[in-house]
One Martini backbone bead per residue (centre of mass of N, CA, C, O) as a GRO file, in nm:
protein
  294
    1UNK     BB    1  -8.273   8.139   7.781
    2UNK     BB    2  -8.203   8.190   7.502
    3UNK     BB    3  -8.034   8.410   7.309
    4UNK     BB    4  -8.277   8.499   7.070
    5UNK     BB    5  -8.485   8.560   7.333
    6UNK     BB    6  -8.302   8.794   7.467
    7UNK     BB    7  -8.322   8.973   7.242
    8UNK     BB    8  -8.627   9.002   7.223
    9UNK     BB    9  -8.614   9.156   7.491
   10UNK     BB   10  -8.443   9.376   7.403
   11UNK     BB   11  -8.603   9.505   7.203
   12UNK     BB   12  -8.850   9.570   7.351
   13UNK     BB   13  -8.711   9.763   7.585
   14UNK     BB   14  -8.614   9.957   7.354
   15UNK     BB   15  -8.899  10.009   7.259
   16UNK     BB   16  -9.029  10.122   7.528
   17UNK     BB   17  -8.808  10.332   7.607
   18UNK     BB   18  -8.795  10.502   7.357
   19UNK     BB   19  -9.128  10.593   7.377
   20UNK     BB   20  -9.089  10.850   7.535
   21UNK     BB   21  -8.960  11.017   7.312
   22UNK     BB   22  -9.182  10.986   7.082
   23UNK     BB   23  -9.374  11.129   7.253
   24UNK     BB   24  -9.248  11.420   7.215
   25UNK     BB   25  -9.239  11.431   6.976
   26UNK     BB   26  -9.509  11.430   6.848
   27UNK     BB   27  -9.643  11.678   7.059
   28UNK     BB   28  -9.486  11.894   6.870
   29UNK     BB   29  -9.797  11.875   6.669
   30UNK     BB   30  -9.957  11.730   6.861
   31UNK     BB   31 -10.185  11.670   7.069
   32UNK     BB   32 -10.275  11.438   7.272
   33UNK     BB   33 -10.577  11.310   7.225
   34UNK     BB   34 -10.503  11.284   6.887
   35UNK     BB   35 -10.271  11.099   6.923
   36UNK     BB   36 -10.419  10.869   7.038
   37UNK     BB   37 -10.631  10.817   6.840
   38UNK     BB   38 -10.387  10.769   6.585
   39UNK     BB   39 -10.265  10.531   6.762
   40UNK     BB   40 -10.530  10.335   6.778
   41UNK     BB   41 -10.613  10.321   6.490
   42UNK     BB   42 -10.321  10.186   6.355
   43UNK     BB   43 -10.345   9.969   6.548
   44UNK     BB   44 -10.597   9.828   6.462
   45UNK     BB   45 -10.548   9.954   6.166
   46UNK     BB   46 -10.551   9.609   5.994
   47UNK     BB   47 -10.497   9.415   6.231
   48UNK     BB   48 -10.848   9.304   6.247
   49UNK     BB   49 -10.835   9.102   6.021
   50UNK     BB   50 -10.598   8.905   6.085
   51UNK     BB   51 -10.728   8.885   6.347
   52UNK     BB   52 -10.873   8.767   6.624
   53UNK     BB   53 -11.071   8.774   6.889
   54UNK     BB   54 -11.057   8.779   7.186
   55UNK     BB   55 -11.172   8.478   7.434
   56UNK     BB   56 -11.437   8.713   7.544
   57UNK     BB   57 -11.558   8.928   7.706
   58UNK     BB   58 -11.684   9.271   7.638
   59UNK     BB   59 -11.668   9.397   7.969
   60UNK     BB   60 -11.351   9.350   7.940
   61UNK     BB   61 -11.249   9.470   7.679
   62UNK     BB   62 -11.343   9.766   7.725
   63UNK     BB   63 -11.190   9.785   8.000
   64UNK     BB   64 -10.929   9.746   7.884
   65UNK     BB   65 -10.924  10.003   7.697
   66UNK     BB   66 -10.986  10.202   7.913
   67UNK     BB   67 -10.737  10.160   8.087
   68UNK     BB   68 -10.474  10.115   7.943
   69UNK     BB   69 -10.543  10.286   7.679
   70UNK     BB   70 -10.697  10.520   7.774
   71UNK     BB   71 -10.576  10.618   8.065
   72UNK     BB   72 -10.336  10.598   8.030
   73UNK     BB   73 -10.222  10.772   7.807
   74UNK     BB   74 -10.415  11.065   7.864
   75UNK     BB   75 -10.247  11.085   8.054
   76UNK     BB   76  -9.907  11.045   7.971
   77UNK     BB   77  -9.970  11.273   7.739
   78UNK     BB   78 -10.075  11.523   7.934
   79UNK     BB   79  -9.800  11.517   8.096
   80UNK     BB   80  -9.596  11.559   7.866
   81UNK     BB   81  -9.733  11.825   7.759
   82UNK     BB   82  -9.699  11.945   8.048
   83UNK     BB   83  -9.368  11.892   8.160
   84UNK     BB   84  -9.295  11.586   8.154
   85UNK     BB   85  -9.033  11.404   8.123
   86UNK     BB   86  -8.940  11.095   7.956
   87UNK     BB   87  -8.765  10.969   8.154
   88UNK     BB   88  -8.929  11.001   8.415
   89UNK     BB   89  -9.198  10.901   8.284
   90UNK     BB   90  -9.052  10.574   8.284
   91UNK     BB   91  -9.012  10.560   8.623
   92UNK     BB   92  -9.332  10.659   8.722
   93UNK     BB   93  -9.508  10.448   8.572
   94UNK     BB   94  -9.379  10.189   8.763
   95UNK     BB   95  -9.602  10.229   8.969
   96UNK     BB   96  -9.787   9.999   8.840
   97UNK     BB   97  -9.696   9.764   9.074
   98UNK     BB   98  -9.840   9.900   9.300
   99UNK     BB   99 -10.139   9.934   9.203
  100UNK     BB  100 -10.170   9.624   9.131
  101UNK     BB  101 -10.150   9.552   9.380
  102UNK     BB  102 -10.356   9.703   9.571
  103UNK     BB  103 -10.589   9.607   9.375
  104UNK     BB  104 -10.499   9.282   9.415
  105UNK     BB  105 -10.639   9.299   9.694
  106UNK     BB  106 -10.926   9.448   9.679
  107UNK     BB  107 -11.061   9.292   9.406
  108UNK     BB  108 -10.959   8.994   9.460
  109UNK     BB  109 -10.754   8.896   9.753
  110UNK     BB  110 -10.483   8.885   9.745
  111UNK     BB  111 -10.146   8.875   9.875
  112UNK     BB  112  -9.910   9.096  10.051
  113UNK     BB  113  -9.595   9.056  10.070
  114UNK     BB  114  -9.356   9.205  10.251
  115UNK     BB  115  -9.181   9.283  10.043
  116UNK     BB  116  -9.386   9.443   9.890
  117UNK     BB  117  -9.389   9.679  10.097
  118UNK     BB  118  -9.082   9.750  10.094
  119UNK     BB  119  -9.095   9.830   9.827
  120UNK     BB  120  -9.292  10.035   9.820
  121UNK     BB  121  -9.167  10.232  10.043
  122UNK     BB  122  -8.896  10.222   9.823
  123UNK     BB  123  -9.038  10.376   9.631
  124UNK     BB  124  -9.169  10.586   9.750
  125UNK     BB  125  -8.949  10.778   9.852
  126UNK     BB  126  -8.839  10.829   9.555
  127UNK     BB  127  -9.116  10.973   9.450
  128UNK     BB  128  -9.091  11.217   9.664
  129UNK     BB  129  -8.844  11.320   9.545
  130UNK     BB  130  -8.878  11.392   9.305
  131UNK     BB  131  -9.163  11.548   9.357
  132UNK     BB  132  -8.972  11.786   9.507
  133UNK     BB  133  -8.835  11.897   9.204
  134UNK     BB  134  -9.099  12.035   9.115
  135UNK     BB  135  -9.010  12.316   8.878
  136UNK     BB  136  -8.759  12.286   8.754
  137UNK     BB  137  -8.775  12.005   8.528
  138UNK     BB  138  -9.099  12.024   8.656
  139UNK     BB  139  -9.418  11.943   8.672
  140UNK     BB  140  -9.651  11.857   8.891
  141UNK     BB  141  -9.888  11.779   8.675
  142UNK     BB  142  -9.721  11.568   8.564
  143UNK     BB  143  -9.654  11.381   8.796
  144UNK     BB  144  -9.961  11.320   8.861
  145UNK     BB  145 -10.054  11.201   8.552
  146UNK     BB  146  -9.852  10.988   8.590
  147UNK     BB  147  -9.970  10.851   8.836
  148UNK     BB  148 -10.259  10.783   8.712
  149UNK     BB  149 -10.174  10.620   8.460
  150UNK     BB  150 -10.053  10.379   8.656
  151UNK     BB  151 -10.295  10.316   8.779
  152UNK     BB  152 -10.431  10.242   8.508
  153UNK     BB  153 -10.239  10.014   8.440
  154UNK     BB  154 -10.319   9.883   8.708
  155UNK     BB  155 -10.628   9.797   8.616
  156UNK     BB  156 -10.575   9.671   8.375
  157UNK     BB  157 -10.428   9.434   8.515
  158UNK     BB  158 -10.691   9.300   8.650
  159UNK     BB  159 -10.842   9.240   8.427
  160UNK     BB  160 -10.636   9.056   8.281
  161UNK     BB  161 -10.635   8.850   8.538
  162UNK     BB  162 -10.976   8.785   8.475
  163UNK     BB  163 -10.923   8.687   8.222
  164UNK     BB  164 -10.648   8.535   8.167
  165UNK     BB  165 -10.631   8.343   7.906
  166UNK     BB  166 -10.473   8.524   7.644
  167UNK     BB  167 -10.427   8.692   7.355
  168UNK     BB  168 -10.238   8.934   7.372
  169UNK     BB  169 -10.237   9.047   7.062
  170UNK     BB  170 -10.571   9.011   7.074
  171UNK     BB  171 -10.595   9.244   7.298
  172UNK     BB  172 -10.472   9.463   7.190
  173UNK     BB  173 -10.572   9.524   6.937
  174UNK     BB  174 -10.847   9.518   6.994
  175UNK     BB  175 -10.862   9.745   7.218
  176UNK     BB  176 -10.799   9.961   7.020
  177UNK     BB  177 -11.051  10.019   6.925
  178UNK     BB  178 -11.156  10.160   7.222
  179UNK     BB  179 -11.030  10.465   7.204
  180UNK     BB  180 -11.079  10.674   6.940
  181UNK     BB  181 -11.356  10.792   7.024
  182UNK     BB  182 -11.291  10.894   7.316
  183UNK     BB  183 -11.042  11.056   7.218
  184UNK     BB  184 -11.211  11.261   7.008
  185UNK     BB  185 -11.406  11.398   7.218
  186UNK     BB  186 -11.170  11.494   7.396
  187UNK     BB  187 -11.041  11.675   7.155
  188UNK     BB  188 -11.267  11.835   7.126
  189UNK     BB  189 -11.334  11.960   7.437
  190UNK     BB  190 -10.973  12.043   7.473
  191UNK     BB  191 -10.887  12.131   7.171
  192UNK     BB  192 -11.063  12.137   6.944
  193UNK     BB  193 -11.153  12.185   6.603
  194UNK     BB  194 -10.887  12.413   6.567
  195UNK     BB  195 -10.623  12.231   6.653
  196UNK     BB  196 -10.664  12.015   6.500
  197UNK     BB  197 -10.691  12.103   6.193
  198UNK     BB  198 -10.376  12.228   6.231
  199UNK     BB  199 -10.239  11.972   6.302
  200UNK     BB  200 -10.314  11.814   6.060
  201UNK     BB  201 -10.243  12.040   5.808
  202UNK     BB  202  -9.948  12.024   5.956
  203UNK     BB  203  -9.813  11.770   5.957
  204UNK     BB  204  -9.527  11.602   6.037
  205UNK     BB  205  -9.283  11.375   5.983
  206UNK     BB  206  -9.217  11.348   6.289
  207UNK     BB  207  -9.522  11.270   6.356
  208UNK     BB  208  -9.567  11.005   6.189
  209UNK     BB  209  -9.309  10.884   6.270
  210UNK     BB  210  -9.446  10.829   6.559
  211UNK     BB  211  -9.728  10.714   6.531
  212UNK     BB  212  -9.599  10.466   6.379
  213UNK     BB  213  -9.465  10.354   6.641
  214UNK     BB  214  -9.645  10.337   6.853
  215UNK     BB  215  -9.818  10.145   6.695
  216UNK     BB  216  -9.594   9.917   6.557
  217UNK     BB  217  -9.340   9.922   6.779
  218UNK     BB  218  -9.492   9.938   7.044
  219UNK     BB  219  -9.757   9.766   7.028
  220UNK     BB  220  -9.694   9.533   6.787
  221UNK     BB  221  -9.406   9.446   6.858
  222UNK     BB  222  -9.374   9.478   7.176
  223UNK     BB  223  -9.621   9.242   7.211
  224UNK     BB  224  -9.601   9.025   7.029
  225UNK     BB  225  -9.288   8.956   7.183
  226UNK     BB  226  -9.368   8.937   7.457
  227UNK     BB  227  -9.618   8.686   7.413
  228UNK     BB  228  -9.414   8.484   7.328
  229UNK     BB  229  -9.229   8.490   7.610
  230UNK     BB  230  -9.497   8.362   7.758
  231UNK     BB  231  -9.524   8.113   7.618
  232UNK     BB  232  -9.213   7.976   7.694
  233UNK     BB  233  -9.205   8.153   7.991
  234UNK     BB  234  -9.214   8.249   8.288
  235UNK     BB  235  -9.304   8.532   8.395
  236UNK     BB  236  -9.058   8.543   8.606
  237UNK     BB  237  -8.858   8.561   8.425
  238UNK     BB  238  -8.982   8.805   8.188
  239UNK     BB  239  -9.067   9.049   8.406
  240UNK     BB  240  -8.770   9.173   8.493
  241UNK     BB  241  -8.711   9.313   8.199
  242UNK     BB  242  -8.886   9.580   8.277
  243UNK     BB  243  -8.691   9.721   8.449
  244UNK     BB  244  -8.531   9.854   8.180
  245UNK     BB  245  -8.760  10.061   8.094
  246UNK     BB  246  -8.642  10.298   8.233
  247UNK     BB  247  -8.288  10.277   8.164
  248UNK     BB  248  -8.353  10.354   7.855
  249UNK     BB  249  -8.536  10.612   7.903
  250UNK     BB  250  -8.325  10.775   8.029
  251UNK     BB  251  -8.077  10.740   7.833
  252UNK     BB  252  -8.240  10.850   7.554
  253UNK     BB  253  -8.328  11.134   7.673
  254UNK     BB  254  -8.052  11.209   7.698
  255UNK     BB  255  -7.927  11.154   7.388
  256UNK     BB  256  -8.205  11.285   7.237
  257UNK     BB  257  -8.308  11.535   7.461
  258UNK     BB  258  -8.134  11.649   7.683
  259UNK     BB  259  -8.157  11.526   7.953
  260UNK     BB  260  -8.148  11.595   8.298
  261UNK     BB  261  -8.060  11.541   8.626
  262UNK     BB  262  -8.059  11.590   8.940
  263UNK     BB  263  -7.953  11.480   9.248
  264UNK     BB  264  -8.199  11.401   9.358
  265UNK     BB  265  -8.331  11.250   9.119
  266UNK     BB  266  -8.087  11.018   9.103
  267UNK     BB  267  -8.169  10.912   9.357
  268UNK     BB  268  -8.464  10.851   9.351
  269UNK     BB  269  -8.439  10.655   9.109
  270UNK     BB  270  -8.268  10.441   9.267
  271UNK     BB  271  -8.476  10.394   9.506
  272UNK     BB  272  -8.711  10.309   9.258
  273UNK     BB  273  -8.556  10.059   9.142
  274UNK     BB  274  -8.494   9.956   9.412
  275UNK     BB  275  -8.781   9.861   9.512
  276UNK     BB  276  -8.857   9.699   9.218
  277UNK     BB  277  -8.694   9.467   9.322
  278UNK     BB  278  -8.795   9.378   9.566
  279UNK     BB  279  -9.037   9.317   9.444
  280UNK     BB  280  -8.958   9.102   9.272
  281UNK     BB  281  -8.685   8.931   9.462
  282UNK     BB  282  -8.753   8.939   9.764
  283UNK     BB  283  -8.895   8.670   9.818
  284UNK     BB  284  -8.676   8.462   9.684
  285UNK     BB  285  -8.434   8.607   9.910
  286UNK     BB  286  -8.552   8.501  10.132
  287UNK     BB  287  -8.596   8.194  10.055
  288UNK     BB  288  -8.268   8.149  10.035
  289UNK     BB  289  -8.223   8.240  10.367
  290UNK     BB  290  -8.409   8.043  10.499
  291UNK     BB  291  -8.246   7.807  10.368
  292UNK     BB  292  -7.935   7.873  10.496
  293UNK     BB  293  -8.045   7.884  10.789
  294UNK     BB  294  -8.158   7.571  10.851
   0.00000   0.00000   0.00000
């Protein structure tokens, strides 16, 4: 990769880091689900003007949306309101990489590599050690909430790869269209009314400056920039590097939200990047110990 594009993987890693951070300023002025509703309106809204659909059907699309923008999101926003950190849930989130194996074993027929079992398994065990610390600095329903949400994350990954080749930017954008209306039903049956009214009627600039940054800054420059790195680069170059975003998350809201981790809890952090990296390199390292062993 030359120097240009390693800076701007490294943006787009600092923006998907911070928004952990900024998911947390957010909520403590507006509900989960509102302020999902107004993060996936402003992601729409003006950018499907000029953006085109991507050419794709129409219950491919729903499902994306269904499940990355909608499910995704509603389940990690409803986590860190009831109080899952910041940091811990830019770790726990990463488990949809195993969520997406088991997925694409499942549901289209996959192969799963030895490594990649290895890496679950030792990535299980650190989410395990993390998990047994609910209580202390975070609650078991943030954590539980947060496992669903990489779940969801991990089904959408599996739509985007039954659709094949499709411009990133254009299934975003697109996207985004179909979460606001299921987040204000979801927002009016569990927030009600009168706490949306609340949360508009007082929004504050740093809420505002949240919604913004969610949705032009996480949403539409961070997709539209990895977008571009897939298009010019092998995906195995490019997708190590999302490796960096429980580690930018971590370090962000400890400096900006004074989080800190217990020992066991930065134990099992370390535990589960130690699974993530096997599942990434696994693969390669053994290919390389039997190429010099023969």
């Amino acid at each position: 990769m030359t120097p240009k594009d390693i800076l701007l993987a490294a943006v787009v890693i600092v923006a998907w880091g911070v928004n952990f951070v900024v998911i947390k300023v957010g909520l403590e002025g507006v509900p989960p689900m509102l302020l999902g509703a107004l993060r996936f309106m402003l992601a729409a809204f003006p950018a499907i003007l000029f953006i085109r659909r991507p050419n794709m059907p129409l219950r491919w699309l729903l499902a994306y949306g269904l499940t990355i923008s909608l499910g995704q999101f509603a389940f990690l926003f409803s986590a860190m309101y009831v109080g899952m950190p910041a940091g811990l849930a830019s770790l726990v989130l990463q488990a949809q990489a195993f969520f997406t194996l088991g997925f694409a074993a499942l549901f289209i027929g996959e192969r799963v590599r030895r490594s990649n079992l290895i890496g679950l398994m030792i990535a299980a065990a650190g989410l395990l050690l993390i998990g047994s610390e609910s209580g202390r600095s975070f609650t078991l329903a943030g954590f539980v909430l947060t496992l669903c949400a990489a779940a969801m994350w991990g089904l959408g990954n599996i739509v985007t790869k039954r659709v094949g080749q499709v411009n990133l930017v254009s299934l975003v954008v697109w996207g985004s269209l179909i979460p606001p209306l299921p987040f204000l039903a979801l927002s009016l049956m569990l927030e009600g009314p009168e706490q949306i009214e609340t949360a508009l009627r007082n929004i504050s600039l740093n809420s505002l400056l949240a919604i913004a940054y969610l949705a032009f800054i996480a949403t539409l420059l961070g997709y539209g920039l990895w977008s571009r790195l897939l298009s010019r680069y092998p995906a195995s170059q490019v997708a190590p590097f999302s490796l960096l975003v429980p580690v930018i998350g971590l370090s962000s809201a400890w400096l900006l939200l004074g989080e800190g981790l217990s020992t066991a809890q930065w134990i099992g952090a370390g535990v589960v990047m130690l699974g993530l990296l096997i599942n990434v390199f696994g693969a390669r390292l053994l290919r390389q110990l039997r190429g010099a062993t023969a």
